[in-house]
C-alpha positions as CSV (number, residue, x, y, z in Angstrom):
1,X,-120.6,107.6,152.4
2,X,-120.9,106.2,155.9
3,X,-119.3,103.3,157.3
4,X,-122.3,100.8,157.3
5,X,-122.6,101.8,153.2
6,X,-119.3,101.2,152.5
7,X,-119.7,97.2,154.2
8,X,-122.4,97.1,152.2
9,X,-120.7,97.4,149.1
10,X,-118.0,94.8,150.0
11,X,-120.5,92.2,150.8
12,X,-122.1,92.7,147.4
13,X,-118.4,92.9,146.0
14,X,-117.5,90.1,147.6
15,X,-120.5,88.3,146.7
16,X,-120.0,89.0,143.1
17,X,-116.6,87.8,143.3
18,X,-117.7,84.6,144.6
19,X,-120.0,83.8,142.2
20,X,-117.6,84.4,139.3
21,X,-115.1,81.9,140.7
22,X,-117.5,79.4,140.9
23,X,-119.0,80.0,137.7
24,X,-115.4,79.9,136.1
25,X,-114.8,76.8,138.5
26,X,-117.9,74.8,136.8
27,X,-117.6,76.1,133.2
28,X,-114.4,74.2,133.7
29,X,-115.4,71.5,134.7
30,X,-118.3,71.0,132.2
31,X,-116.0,71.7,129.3
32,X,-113.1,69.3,130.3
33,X,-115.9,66.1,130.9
34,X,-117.4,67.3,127.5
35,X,-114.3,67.4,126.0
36,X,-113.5,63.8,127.6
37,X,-116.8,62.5,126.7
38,X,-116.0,63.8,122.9
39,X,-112.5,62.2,122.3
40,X,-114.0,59.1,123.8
41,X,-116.8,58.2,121.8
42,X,-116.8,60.5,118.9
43,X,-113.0,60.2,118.1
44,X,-111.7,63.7,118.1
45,X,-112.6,66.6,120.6
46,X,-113.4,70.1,120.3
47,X,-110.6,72.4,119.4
48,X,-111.8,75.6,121.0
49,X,-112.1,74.0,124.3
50,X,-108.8,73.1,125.1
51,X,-107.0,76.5,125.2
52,X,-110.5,78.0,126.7
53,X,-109.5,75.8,129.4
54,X,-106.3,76.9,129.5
55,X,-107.2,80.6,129.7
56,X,-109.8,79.9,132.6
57,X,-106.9,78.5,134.7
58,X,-105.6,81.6,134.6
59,X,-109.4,83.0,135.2
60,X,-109.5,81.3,137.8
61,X,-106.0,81.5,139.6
62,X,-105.9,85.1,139.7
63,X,-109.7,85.5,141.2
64,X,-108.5,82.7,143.5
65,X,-106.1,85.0,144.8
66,X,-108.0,87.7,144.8
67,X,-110.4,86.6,147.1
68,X,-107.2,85.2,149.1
69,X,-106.5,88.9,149.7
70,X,-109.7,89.6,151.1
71,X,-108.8,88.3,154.2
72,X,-105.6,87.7,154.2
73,X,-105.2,84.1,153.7
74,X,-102.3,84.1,151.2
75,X,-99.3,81.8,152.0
76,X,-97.2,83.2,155.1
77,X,-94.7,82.5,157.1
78,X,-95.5,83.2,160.6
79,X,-91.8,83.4,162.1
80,X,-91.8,87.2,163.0
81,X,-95.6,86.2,165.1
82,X,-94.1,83.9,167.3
83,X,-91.4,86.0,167.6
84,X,-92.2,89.6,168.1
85,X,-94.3,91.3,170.7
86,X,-98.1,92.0,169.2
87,X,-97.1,95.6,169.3
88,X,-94.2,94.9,166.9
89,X,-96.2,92.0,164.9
90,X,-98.6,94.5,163.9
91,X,-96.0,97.2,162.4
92,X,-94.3,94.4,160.6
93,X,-97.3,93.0,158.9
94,X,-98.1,96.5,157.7
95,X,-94.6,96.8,156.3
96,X,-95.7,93.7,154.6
97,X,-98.8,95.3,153.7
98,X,-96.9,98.3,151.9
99,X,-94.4,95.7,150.2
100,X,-97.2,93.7,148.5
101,X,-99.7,97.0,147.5
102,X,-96.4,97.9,145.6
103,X,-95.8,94.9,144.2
104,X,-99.2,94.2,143.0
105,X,-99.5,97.9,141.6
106,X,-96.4,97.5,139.9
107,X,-97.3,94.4,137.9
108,X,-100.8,95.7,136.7
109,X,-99.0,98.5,135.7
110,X,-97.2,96.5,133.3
111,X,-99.6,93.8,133.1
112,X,-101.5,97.0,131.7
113,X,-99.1,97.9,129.3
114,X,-98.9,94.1,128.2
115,X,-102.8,93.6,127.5
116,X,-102.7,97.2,125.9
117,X,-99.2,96.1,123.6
118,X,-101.3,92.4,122.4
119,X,-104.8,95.2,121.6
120,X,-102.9,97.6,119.7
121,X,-100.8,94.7,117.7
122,X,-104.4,92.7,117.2
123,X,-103.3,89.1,118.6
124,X,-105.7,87.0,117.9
125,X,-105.7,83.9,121.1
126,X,-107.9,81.0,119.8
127,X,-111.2,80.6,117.8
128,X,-110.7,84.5,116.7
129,X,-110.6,85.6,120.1
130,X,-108.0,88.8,120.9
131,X,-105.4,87.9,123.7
132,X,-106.1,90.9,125.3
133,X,-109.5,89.8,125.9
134,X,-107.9,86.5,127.5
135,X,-105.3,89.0,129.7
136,X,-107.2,91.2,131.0
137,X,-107.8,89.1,134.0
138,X,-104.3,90.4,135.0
139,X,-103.9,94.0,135.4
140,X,-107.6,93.5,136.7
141,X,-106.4,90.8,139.7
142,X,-103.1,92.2,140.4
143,X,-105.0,96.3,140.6
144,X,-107.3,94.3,142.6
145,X,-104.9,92.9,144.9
146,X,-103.2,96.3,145.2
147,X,-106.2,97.9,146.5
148,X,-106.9,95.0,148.8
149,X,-103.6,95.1,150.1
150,X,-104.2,99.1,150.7
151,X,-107.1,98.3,152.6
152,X,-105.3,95.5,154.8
153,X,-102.9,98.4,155.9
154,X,-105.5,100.8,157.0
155,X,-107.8,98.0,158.5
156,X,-105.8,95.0,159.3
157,X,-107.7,91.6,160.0
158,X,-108.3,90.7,163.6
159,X,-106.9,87.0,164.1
160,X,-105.6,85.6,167.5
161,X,-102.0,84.8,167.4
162,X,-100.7,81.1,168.8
């Protein structure tokens, strides 16, 4: 697989991921007016909707940050590139790199272990809907964040420094 293929790819990856969030963003939405709109004039809402809400927060959160990782815009403190030389910047915000691929792998490793405990034991969430199926979003994000991460420290973003 060539270079230009592989760009491809995380365009349409990236164009996927998009469109998710902003589905998830505007199911939302939707759901929380028609829930308002319910408990206003019919006197009582829906009960399904208010933990679905709850568990697209969480949707939503984690492909928030996910697509954060994509280019690097998760919350930073820039001390060390104001600083340190560029030459120096650069090796410490791979370090950085490393530190958060581990971290991320580590918690889908045991967010894996989590979704996989709440399958095996049959938890049911809401509306007869298994909590795995609502926590799946984890090991998912936080794999996905790994791998990001992993990609950060082969092909770090370009970005001029203040």
């Amino acid at each position: 697989m060539n270079k230009r293929t592989i760009v491809r790819i995380l365009r349409v990856v990236n164009k996927v991921e998009d469109w998710l969030l902003i589905s998830m963003l505007s199911v939302m939405v939707g759901l929380a007016v028609l829930q308002i709109f319910y408990r206003n004039f019919s006197g009582g809402g829906i009960a399904w909707i208010d933990p679905l809400l709850r568990m697209l927060v969480l949707w939503v959160a984690l492909s928030g940050a996910v697509i954060a990782t994509r280019t690097d815009n998760h919350i930073r403190i820039d001390f060390f590139a104001k600083a340190l030389s560029r030459r120096y910047y650069l090796v410490v915000q791979r370090l950085v790199y490393v530190y958060c691929a581990m971290i991320c792998g580590f918690i889908a490793w045991h967010a894996v272990r989590f979704v996989q405990m709440d399958y095996e034991y049959g938890t049911e969430a809401f509306a007869g809907i298994p909590a795995w199926v609502t926590e799946v979003i984890i090991p998912i994000a936080f794999g996905l964040m790994a791998l990001r991460y992993c990609l950060l420290i082969l092909l770090p973003p370009r970005r001029a420094r203040r």
